[in-house]
C-alpha positions in Angstrom: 93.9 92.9 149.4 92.0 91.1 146.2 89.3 91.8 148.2 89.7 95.6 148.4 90.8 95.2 144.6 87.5 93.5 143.8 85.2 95.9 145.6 86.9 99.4 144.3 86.6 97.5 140.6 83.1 96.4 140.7 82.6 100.6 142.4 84.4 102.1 139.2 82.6 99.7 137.0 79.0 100.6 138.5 80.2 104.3 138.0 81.4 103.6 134.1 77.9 101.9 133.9 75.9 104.5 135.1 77.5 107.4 132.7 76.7 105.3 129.9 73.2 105.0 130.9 73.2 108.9 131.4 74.7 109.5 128.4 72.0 107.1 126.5 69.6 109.5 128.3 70.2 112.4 127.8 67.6 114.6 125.9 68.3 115.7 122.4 68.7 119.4 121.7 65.9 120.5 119.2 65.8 123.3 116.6 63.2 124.0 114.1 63.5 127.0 111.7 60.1 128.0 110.5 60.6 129.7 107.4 57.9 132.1 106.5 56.1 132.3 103.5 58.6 129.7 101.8 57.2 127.6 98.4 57.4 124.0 98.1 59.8 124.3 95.5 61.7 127.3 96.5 64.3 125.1 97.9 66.8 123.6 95.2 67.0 120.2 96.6 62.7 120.2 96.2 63.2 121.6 92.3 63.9 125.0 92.5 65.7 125.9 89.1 66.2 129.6 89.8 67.4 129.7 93.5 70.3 128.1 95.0 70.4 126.6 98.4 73.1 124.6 99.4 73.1 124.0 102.8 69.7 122.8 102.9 70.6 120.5 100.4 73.7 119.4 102.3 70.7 119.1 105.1 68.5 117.0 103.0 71.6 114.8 102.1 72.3 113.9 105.8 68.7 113.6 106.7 65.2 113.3 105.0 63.2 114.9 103.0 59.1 114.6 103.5 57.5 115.4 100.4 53.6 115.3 101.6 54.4 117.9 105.0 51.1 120.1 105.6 51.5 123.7 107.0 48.2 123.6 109.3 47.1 126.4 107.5 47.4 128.7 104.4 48.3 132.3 106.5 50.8 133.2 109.2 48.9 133.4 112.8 46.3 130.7 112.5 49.2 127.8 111.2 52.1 129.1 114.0 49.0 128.4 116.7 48.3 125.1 115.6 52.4 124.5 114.9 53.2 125.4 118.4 50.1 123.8 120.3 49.2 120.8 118.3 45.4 121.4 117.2 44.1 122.6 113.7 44.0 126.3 113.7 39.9 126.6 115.0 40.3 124.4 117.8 42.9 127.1 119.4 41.7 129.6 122.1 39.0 126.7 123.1 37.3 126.9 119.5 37.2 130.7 118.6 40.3 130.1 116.7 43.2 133.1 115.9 43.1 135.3 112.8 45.8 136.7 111.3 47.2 139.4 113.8 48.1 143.2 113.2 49.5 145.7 115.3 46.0 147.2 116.4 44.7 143.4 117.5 43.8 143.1 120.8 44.0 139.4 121.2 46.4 136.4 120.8 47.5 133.0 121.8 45.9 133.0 125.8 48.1 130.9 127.6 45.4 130.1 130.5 43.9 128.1 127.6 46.6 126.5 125.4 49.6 124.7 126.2 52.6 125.2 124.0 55.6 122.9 123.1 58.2 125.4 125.1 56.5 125.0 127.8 56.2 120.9 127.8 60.1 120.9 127.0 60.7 124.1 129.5 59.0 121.0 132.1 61.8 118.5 131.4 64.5 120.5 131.7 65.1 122.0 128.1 65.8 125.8 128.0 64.1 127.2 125.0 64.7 130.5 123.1 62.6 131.9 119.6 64.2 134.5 117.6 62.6 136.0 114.8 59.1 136.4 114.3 56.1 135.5 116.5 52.5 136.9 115.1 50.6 135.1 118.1 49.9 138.9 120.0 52.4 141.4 120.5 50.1 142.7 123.8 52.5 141.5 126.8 50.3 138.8 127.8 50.7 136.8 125.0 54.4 137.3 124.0 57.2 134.6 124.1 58.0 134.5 127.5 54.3 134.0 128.4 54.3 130.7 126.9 57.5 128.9 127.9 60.1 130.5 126.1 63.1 131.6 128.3 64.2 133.8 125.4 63.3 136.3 122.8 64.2 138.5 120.4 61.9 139.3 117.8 59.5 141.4 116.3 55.6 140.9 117.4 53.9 140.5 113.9 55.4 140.4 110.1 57.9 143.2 108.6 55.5 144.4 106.4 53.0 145.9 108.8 54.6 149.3 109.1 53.8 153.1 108.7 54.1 152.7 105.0 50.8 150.3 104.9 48.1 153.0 105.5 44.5 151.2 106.5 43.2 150.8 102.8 44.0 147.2 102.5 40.8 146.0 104.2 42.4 144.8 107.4 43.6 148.0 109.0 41.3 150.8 110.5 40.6 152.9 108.2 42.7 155.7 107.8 45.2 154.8 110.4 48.9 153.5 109.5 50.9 151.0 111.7 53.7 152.0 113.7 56.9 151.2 112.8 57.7 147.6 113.9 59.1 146.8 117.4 62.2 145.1 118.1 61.3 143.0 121.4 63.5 141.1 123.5 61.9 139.3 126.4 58.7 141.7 126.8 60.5 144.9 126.3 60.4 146.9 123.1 64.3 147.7 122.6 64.1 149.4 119.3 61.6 151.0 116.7 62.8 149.7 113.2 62.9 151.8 110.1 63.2 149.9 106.7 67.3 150.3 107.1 66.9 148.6 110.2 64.6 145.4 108.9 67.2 144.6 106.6 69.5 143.6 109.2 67.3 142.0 111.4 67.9 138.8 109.9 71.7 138.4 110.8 70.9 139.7 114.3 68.6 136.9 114.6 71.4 134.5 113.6 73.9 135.7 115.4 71.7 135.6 119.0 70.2 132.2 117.7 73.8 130.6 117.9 74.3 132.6 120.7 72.1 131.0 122.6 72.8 127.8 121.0 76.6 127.8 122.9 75.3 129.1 125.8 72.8 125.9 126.6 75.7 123.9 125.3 78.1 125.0 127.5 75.5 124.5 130.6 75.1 121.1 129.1 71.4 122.1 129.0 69.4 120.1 126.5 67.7 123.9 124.4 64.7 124.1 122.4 65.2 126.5 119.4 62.4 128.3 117.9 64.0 130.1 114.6 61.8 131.7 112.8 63.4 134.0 110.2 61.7 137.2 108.7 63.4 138.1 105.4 61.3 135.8 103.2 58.2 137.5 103.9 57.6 141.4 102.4 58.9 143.4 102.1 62.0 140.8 101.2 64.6 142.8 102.7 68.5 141.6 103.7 71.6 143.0 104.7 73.5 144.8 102.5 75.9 143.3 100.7 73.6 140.0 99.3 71.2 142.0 97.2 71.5 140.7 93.4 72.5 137.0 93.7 69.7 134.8 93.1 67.9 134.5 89.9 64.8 134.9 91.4 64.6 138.4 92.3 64.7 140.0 95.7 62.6 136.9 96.8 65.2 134.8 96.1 67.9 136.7 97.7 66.0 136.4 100.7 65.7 132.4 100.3 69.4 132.5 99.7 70.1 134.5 102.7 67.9 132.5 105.1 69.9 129.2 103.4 73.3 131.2 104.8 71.6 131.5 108.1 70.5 127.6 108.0 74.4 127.3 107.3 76.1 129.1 109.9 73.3 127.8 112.8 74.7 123.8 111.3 78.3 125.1 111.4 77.9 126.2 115.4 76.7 122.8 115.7 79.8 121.4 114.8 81.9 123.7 116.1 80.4 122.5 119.6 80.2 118.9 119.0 76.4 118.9 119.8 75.5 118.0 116.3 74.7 114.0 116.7 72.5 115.1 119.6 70.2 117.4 118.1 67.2 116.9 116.2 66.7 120.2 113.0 63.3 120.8 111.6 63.4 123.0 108.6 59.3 123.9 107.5 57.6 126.7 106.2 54.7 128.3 107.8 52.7 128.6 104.6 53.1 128.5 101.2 54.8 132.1 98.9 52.8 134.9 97.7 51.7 134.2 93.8 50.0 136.9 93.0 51.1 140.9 92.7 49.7 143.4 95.4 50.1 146.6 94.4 50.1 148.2 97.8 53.1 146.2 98.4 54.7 147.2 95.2 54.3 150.8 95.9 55.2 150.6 99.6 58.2 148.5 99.1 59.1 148.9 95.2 60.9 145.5 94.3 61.1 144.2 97.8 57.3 143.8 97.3 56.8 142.6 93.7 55.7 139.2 93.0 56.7 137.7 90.0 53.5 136.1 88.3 55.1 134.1 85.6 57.3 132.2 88.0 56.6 128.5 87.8 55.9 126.5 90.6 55.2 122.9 90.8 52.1 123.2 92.9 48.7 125.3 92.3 48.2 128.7 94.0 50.4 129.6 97.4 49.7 131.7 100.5 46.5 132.7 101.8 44.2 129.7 101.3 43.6 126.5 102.0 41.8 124.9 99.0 44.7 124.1 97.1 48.4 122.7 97.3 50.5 125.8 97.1 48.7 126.8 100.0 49.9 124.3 103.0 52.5 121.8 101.2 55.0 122.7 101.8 58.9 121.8 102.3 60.2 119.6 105.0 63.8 118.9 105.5 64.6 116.7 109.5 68.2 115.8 110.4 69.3 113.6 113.3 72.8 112.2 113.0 72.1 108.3 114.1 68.4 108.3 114.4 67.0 109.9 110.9 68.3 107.8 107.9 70.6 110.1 106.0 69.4 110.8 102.4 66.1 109.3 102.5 62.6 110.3 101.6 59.4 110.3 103.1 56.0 110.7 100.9 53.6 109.9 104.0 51.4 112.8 104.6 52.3 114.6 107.7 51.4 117.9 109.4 52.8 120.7 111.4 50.8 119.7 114.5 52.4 116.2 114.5 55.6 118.2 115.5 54.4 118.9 118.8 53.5 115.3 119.7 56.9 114.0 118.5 59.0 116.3 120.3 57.1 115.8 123.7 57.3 112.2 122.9 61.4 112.6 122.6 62.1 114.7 125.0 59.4 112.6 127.9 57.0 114.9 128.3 53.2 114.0 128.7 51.0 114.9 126.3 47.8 116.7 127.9 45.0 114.9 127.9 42.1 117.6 128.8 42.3 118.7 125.2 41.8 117.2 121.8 45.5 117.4 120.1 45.7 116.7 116.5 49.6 115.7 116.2 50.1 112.6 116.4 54.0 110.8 117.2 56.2 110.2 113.7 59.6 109.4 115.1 58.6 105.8 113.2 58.5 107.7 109.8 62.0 109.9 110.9 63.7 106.7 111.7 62.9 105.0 108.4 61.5 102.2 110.4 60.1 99.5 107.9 56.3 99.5 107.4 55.8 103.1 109.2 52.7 105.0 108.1 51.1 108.2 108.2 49.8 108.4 111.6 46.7 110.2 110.2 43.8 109.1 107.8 43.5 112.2 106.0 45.2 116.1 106.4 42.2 118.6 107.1 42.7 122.5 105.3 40.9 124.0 107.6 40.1 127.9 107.8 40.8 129.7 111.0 36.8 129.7 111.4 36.4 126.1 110.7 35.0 126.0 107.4 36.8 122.8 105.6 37.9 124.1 102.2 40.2 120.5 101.3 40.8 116.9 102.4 44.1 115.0 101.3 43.2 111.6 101.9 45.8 108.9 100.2 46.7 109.8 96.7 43.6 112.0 96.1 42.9 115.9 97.2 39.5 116.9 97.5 38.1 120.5 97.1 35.1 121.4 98.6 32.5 123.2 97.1 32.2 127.2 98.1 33.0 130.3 97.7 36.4 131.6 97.6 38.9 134.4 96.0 40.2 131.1 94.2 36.9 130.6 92.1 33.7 129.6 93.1 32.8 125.4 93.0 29.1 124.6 92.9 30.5 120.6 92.8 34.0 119.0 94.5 36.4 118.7 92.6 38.8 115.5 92.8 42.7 115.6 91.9 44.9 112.9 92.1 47.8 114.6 93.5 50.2 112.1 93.3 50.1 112.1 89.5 48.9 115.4 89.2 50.5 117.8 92.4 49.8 120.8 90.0 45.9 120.1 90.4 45.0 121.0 86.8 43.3 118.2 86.4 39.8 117.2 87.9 39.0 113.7 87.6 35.8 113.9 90.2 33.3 112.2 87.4 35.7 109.6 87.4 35.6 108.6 90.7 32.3 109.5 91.9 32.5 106.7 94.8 35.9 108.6 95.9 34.2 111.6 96.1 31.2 110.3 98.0 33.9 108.3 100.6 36.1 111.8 101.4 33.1 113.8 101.3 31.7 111.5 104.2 35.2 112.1 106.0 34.6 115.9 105.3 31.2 115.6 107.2 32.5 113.9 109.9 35.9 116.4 110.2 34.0 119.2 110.4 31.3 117.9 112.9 34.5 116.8 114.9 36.1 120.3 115.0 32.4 122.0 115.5 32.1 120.0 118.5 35.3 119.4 120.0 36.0 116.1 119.0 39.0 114.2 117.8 39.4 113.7 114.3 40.3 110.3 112.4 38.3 107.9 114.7 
């Protein structure tokens, strides 16, 4: 009888054993919301002074804020390539790189050439959805679905390439408008949306987002979430009823509203007890808009007016790559037991890295018949002691290749060149640290600083030109 007693313990025992190994285990649930065209310091909990973000903040209090995070590039297309494959923006498409997409392009991300994040996660078992926007081809070959994603519902390229943007920005064929923009779920085109219809995009994106949030969960599915919101870029349109309550203009409304979305995609995370186990990722994919377009303003009135004498913390914003307001930009990660809750990271980190670090989480194998450029910083989440940028410098990088900044250690370096942003016959040196505005260049100063990044800037570039990895 003790016998019998003995063996069906030590059975339960091996049993109790083996779910708390599974439970150890089992894969983290991963969300990152990609906000597009987002400032550094739009956030309030990064300095914003004129629009109000709480749940962010409430974010950034339970998790970390990284201060030096690099968008891999200054417009939409080229940095969501090298965000969702893990290469700077000219190695994608085996080198010929991807410009920013309209609804006339005939190319996009070719998935016999790159390998995405959805699909490494799709491989251990994750189920992975993106709503919002995708600008990586809106032909059906390169769409969602194509690369790994099990769900989506979206629109193919920004809100503001519509029938009201007639081809006389320089970009569009001449004379011919864009249709109005298509509402896509998987790789059918459900809907053609008129302005009304944009504006409530965004709280149909939330409300499938969760949706498919507490479906994985109740499969007890580890999901991958791709949210990528649209109402921060033009025209800056939100449902009715939340016009008017920033200080900051329509912009700002939309900021606010996407920080309501942030909040009710945390709350579902609660409600289904799946917070501890899942990783959030708020970045942007670029820095704002800082200067007026008038074709904006007189397609979209106030919804496309940027306000010039806003102050922001860092020089210039979308569009570019030479300075800070271009590609730094905010970076909020929350982990309940793994990321250190209100702590800060100033180690200079990039989109790419994101791809590495969730493969690395989730199990997945890297590929190794391709140069990636992330690199693994669940050290630097965890707040473990000593961690350090996994990279020697952060490229800026044009979708072409041409190298218009290096941020190595407490210095930024701009190239010399042509460019809208002025034209430098000599680099000009910022200490970035001291000076994040960059109004001051201290390149006579530091003449042997210059001469050591500009070496790294020779090598960089040789290392893209010819497929080569970088920081060796």
């Amino acid at each position: 009888m003790i016998k019998v007693i003995t063996t069906i313990f030590t059975a339960l025992l091996v049993v109790k054993v083996f779910q708390i190994q599974a439970q150890e285990v089992k894969k983290p649930n991963i969300i990152h919301i990609i906000a597009d065209d987002v400032g550094y310091d739009d956030l309030s909990c990064f300095g914003s002074k004129d629009i109000n973000t709480p749940n962010l903040d409430k974010m950034a209090e339970e998790g970390m804020k990284f201060t030096n995070f690099y968008a891999p590039h200054g417009t939409c297309t080229p940095s969501r390539a090298a965000t969702i494959t893990g290469r700077y923006a000219p190695r994608v498409n085996n080198g010929t790189g991807l410009y920013v997409l309209f609804p006339h392009s005939k190319h996009g991300l070719e998935d016999e050439l790159e390998v995405s994040i959805a699909e490494l996660l799709k491989e251990q078992g994750y189920t992975t959805g993106l709503y919002g926007k995708w600008h990586l081809g809106h032909l059906p070959q390169y769409l969602p679905c194509v690369h790994g994603f099990d769900a989506f519902l979206g629109i193919p390229y920004p809100n503001d390439h519509g029938p009201e943007r007639i081809g006389n920005s320089g970009w569009r064929p001449n004379g011919i408008s864009d249709p109005q923009i298509p509402l896509i779920e998987q790789a059918q085109v459900i809907k053609s949306c008129d302005n009304n219809d944009l504006a409530e995009l965004p709280a149909l994106f939330t409300r499938e987002a969760c949706k498919f949030i507490y479906r994985a969960a109740t499969a007890d599915e580890p999901f991958y979430l791709q949210y990528a919101n649209i109402e921060t870029h033009t025209p800056w349109f939100i449902p009715k009823g939340f016009e008017g309550q920033s200080k900051a203009a329509a912009y700002g409304d939309a900021v606010e509203y996407l920080d309501r979305s942030v909040g009710i995609i945390l709350n579902t995370l609660k409600r289904l007890k799946i917070e501890d186990n899942t990783i959030i990722v708020f970045t942007s994919d670029n820095g704002p808009l800082v200067h007026r377009d008038l074709e904006l303003e007189n397609c979209y009135g106030k919804f496309g007016f940027t306000d010039e004498e806003r102050e922001h913390i860092l020089r210039e914003g979308k569009y570019q790559e030479r300075y800070e307001g271009g590609i730094r930009v905010s970076c909020i990660m929350k982990w309940p037991g793994h990321i250190p809750a209100e702590t800060e990271c100033s180690e200079q980190i990039a989109a790419m890295d994101l791809f590495t670090t969730f493969a690395e989480i989730a199990g997945a194998e890297i590929p190794s018949d391709r140069v990636i450029d992330g690199k693994d910083i669940l050290p630097l989440m965890e707040g473990k002691e000593g961690a350090q940028s996994p990279h020697k410098a952060i490229y800026g990088f044009t979708a072409t290749g041409r190298l218009m900044s290096v941020r190595y250690l407490n210095w930024k370096l701009i190239l010399p060149g042509k460019h809208w942003t002025g034209n430098l016959e000599t680099a000009h040196l910022y200490n970035v640290d001291t000076d994040p505005g960059e109004t001051e260049n201290v390149a006579d100063q530091h003449d042997d600083v210059v001469k050591t990044i500009m070496a790294m800037a020779d090598d960089a570039t040789d290392a893209i030109k010819n497929n080569k990895p970088l920081d060796e």
